[in-house]
Residue frames relative to the residue before (quaternion, step in Angstrom):
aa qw qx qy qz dx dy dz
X 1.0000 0.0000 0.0000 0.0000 0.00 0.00 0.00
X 0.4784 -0.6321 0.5849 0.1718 3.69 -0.82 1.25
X 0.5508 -0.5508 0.6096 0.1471 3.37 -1.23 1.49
X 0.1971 0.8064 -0.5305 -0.1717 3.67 -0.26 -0.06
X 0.4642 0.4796 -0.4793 0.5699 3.68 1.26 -0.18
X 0.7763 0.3989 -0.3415 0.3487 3.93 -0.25 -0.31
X 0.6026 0.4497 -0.3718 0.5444 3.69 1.40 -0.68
X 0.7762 0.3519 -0.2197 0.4747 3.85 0.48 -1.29
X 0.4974 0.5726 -0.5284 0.3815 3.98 0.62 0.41
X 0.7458 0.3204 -0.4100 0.4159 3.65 0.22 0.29
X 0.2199 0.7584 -0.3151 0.5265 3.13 2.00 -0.22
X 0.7483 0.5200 0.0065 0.4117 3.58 0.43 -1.57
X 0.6628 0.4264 -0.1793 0.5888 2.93 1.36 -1.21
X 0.8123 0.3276 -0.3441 0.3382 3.31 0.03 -0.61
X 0.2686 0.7812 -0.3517 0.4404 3.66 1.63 0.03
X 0.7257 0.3390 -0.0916 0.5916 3.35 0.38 -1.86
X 0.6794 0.4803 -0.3727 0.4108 4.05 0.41 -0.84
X 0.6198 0.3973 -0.3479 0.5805 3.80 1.06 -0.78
X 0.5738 0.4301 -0.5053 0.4800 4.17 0.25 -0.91
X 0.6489 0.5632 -0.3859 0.3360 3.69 0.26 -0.45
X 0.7209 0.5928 -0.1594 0.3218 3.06 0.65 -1.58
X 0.8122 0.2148 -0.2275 0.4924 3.20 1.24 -1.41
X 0.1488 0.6449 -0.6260 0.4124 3.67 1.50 0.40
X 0.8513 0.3879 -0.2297 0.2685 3.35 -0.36 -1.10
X 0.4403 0.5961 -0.4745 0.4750 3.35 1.48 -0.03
X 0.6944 0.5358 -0.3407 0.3385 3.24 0.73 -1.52
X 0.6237 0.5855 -0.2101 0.4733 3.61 1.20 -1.51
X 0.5409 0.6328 -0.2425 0.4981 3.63 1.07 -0.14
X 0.5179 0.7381 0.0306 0.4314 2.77 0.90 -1.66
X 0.8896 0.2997 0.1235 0.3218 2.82 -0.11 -1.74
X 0.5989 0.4437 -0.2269 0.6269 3.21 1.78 -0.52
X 0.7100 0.3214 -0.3535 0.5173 3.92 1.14 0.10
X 0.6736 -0.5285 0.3214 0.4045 2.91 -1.47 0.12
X 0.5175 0.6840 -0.4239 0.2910 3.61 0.97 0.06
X 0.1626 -0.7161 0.6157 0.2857 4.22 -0.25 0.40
X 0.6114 -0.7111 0.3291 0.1108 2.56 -1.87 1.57
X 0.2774 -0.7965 0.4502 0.2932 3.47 -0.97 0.27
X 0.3875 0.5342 -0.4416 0.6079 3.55 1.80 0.95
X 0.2273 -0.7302 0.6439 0.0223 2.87 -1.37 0.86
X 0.7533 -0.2980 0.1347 0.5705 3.17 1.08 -0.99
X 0.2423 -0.8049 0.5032 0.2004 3.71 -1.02 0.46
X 0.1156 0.7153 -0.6883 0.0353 3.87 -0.95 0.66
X 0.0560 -0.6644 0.7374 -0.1076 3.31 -1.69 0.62
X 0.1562 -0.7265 0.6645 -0.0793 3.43 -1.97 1.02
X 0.4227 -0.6311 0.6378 0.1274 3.08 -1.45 0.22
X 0.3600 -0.7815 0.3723 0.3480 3.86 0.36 0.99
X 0.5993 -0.3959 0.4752 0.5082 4.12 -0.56 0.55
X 0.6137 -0.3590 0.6799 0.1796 3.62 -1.77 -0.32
X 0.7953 0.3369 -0.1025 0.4934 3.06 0.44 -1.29
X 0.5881 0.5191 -0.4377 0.4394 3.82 1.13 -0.28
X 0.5814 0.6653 -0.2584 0.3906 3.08 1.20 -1.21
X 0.7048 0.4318 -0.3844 0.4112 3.46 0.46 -0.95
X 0.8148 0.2774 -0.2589 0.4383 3.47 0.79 -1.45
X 0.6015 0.3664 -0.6065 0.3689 3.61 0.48 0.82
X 0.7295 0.4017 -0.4027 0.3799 3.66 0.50 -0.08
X 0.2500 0.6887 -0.3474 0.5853 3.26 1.82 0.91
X 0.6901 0.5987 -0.1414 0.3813 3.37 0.56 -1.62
X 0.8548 0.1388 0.0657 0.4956 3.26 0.52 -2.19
X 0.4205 -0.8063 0.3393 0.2408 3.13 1.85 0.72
X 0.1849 0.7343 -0.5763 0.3075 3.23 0.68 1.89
X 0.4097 -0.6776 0.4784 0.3797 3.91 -0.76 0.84
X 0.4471 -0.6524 0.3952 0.4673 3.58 -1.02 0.30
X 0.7262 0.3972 -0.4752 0.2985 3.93 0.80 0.44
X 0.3917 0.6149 -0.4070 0.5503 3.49 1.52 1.23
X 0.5592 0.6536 -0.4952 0.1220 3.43 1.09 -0.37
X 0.5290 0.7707 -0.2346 0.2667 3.34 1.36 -0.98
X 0.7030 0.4657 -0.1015 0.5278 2.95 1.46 -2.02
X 0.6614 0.6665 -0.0235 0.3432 3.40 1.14 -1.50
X 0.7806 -0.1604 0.0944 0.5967 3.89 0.87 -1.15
X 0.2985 -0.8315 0.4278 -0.1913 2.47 -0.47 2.43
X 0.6466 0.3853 -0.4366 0.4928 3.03 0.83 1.25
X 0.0698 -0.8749 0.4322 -0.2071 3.43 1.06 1.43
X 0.5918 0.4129 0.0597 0.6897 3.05 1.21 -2.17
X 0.1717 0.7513 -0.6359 0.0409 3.64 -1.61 0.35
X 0.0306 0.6823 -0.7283 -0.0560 3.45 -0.85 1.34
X 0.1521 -0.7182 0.6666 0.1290 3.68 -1.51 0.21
X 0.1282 -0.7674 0.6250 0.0626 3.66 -0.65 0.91
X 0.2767 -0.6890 0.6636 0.0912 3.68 -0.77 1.41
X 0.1504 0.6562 -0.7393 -0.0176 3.18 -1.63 0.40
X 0.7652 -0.4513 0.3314 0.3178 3.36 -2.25 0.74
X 0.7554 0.2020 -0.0717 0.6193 3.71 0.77 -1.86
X 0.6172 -0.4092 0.5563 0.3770 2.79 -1.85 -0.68
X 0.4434 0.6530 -0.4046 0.4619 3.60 1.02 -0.74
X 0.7932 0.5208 -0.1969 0.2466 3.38 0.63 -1.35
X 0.4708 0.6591 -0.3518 0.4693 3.23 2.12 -0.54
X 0.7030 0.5745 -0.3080 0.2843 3.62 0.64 -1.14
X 0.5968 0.6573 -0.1363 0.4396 2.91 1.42 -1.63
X 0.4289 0.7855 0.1265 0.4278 3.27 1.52 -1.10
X 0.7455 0.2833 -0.0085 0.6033 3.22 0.93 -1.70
X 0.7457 0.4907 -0.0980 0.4399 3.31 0.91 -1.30
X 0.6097 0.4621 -0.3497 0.5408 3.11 1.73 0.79
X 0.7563 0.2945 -0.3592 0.4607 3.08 1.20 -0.17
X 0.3133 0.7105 -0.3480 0.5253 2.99 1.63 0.17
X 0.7313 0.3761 -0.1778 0.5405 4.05 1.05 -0.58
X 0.7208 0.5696 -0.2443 0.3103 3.50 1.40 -0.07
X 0.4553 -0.7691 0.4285 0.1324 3.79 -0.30 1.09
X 0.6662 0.4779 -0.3715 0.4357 3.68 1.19 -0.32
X 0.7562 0.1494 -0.1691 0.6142 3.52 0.90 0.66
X 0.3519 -0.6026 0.6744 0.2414 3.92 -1.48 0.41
X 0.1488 -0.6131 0.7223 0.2832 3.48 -1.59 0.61
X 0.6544 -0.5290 0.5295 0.1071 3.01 -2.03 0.99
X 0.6750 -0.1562 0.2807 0.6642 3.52 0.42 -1.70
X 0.1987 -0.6827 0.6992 0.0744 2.69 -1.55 0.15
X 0.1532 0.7251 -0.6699 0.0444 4.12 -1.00 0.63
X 0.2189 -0.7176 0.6603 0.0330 3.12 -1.41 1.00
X 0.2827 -0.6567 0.6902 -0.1114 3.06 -0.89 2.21
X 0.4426 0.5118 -0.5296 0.5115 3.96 0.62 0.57
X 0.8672 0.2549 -0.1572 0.3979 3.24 -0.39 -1.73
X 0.8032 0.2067 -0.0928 0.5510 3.87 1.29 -0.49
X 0.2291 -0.8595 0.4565 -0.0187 2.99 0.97 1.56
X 0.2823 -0.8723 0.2992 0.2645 3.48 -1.13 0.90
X 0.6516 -0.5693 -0.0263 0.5007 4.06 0.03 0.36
X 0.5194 0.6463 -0.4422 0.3421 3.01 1.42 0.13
X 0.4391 -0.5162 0.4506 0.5811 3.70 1.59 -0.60
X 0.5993 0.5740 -0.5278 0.1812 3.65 0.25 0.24
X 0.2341 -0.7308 0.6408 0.0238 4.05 -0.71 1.00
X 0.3979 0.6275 -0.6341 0.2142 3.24 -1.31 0.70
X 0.2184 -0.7368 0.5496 0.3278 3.77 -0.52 0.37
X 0.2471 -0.8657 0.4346 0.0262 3.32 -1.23 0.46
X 0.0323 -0.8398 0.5411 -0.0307 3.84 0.04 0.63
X 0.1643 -0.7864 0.5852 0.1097 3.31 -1.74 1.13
X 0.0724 -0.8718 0.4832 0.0349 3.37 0.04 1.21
X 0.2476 -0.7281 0.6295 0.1109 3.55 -1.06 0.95
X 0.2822 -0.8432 0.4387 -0.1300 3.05 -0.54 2.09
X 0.2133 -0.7657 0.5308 0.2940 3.73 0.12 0.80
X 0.1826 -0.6398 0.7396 0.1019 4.04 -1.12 0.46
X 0.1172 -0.7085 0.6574 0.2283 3.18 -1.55 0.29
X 0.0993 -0.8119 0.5587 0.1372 3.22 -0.83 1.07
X 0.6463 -0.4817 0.3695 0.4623 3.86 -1.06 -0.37
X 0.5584 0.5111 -0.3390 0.5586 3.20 1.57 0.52
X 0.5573 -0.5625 0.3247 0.5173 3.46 1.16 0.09
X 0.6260 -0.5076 0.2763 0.5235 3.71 -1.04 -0.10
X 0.0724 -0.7004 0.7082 0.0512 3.31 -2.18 0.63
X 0.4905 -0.7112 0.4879 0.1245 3.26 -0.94 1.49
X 0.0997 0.7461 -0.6519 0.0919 3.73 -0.56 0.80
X 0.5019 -0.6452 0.5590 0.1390 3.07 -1.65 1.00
X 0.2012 0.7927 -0.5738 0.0431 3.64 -0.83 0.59
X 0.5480 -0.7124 0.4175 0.1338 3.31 -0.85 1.07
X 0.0973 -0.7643 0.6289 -0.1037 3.71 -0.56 1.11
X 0.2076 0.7320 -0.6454 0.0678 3.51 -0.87 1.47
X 0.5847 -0.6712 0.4517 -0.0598 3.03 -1.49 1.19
X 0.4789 0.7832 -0.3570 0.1726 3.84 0.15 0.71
X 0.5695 -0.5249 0.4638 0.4301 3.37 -0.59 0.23
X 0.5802 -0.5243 0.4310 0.4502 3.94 -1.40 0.57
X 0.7170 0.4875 -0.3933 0.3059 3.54 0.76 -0.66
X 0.5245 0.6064 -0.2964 0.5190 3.29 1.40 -0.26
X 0.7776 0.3328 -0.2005 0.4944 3.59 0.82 -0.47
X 0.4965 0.6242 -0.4043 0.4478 3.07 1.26 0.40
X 0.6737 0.5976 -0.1815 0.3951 2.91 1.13 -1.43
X 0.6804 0.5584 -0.1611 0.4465 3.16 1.08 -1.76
X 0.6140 0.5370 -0.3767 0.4391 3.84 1.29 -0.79
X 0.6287 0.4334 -0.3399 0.5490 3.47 1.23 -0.67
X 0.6913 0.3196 -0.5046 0.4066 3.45 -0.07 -0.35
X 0.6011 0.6041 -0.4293 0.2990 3.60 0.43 -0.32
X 0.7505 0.4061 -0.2590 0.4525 3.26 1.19 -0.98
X 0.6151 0.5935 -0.3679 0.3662 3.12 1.14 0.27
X 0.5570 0.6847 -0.2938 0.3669 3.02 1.61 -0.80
X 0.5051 0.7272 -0.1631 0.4353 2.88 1.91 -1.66
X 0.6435 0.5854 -0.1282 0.4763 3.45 1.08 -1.70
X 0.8263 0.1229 -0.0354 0.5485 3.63 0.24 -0.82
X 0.6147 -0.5869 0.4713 0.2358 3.62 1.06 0.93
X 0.4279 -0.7274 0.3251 0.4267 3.89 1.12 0.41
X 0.6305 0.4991 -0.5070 0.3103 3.07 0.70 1.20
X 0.0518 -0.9541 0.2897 0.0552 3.45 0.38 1.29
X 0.5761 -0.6746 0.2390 0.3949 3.70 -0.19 0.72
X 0.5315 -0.5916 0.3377 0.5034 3.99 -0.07 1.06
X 0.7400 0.5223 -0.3008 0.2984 3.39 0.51 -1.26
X 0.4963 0.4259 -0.3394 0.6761 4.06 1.35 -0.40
X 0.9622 0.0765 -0.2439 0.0936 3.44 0.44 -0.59
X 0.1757 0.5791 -0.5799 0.5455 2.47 1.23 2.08
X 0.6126 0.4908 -0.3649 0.5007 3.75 0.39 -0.50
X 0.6458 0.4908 -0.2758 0.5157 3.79 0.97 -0.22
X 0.5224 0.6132 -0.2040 0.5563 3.07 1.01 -0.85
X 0.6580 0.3994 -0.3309 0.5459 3.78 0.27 -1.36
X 0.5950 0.6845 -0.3169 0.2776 3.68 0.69 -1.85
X 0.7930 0.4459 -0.1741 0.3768 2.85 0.69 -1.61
X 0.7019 0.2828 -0.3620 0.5444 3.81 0.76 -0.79
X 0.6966 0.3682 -0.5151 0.3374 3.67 0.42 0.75
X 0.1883 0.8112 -0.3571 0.4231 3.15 0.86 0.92
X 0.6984 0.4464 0.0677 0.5553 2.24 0.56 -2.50
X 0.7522 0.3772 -0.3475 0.4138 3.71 0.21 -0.33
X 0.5886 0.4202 -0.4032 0.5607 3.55 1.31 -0.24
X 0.4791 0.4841 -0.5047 0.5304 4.26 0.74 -0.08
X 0.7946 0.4078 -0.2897 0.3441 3.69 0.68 -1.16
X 0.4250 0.6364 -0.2664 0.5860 3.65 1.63 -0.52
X 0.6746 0.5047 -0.2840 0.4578 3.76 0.09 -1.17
X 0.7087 0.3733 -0.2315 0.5521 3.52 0.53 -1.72
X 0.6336 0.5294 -0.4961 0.2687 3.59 0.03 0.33
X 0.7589 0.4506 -0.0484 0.4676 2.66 1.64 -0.88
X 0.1710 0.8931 -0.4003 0.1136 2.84 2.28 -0.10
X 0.8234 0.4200 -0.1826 0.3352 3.82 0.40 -1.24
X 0.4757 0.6362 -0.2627 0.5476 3.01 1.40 0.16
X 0.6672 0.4233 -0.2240 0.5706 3.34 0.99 -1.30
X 0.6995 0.5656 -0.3023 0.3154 3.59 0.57 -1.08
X 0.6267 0.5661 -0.1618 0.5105 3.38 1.37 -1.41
X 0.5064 0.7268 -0.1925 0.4222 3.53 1.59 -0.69
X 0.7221 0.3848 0.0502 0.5727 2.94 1.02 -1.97
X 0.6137 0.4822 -0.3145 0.5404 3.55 0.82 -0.28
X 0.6530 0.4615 -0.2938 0.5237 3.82 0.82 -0.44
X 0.6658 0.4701 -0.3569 0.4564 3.37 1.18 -0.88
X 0.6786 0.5061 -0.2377 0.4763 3.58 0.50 -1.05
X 0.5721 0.5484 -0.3798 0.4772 3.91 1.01 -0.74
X 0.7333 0.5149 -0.1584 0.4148 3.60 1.39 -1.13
X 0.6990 0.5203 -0.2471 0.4239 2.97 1.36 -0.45
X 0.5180 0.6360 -0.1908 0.5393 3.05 1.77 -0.67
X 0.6387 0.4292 -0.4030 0.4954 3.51 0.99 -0.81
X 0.7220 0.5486 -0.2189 0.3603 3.48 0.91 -1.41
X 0.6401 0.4424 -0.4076 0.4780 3.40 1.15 0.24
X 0.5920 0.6202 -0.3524 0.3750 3.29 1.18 -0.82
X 0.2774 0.8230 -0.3839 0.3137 3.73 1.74 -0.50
């Protein structure tokens, strides 16, 4: 029987050490005059129980899981535009406290189900009382409207066992490139919205300071 509190605890750790890291972009950010291109950060540790039935699925042994299914670990970094994904990449893309693995872009090469999100695997050194161990964790990038969607298609997948009826999944499909056209609609207006939010938050700030 597979330890799993002892294999997936640095797993954990590095979760909470990256949610940190790019918090602090945002918090950075946020103290200059520059508006952020984080919106928000969350991350997980996959259930036990996902694990089994995806490495069930793509018929990974359970002492490959480590090497094998690289999304064990999960951070996700929300943002307002699309603009903001690139902007985004090319920060972590500048950063020395970890190596990226791969990289695919579900934006520009959307997949057929309509789902968009960009996505990076980043081998993450932990330090453990065993000295350091490198672990892969998965980092995806999208806009809220993108993660809306995607939460629904997930639970549907969930729902019909990934085998969804054509007719939902066309209607997902539609869902999905309207989405996308309200990310693309939004960024036009991006400065508008921003200047928006900057008045609101300038006000609140005053009104707390009461």
């Amino acid at each position: 029987m597979k330890d799993w509190d002892v294999m997936l605890t640095p797993y954990k750790q590095a979760v909470e050490e990256l949610k940190i890291k790019f918090k602090g972009v945002r918090d950075q950010y946020q103290m200059s005059s520059k508006q952020t291109p984080i919106e928000f950060v969350t991350g997980r540790v996959k259930p036990v129980s996902s694990i089994l039935e995806k490495a069930k699925r793509k018929n990974i042994p359970l002492n490959r899981l480590e090497e094998d299914m690289q999304d064990l670990g999960g951070v996700r970094i929300m943002c307002q535009f699309v603009e903001d994904i690139d902007t985004i990449v090319k920060i972590i893309q500048k950063r020395s406290d970890f190596e990226i693995e791969t990289e695919r872009d579900y934006i520009k090469h959307k997949k057929r189900s309509g789902y968009r999100s960009y996505h990076m695997i980043l081998r993450y050194p932990v330090h453990t009382i065993n000295g350091e161990k490198k672990i892969l964790i998965e980092l995806q990038i999208r806009t809220l409207a993108m993660n809306f969607w995607a939460t629904i298609e997930h639970s549907l997948q969930y729902k019909y066992s990934g085998m969804i009826p054509e007719e939902i999944e066309e209607r997902l499909a539609s869902a999905a490139e309207a989405a996308y056209q309200l990310d693309e609609e939004m960024s036009k207006i991006r400065g508008e919205v921003q200047e928006a939010q900057q008045i609101l938050s300038k006000k609140h700030g005053d009104n707390s300071r009461k």
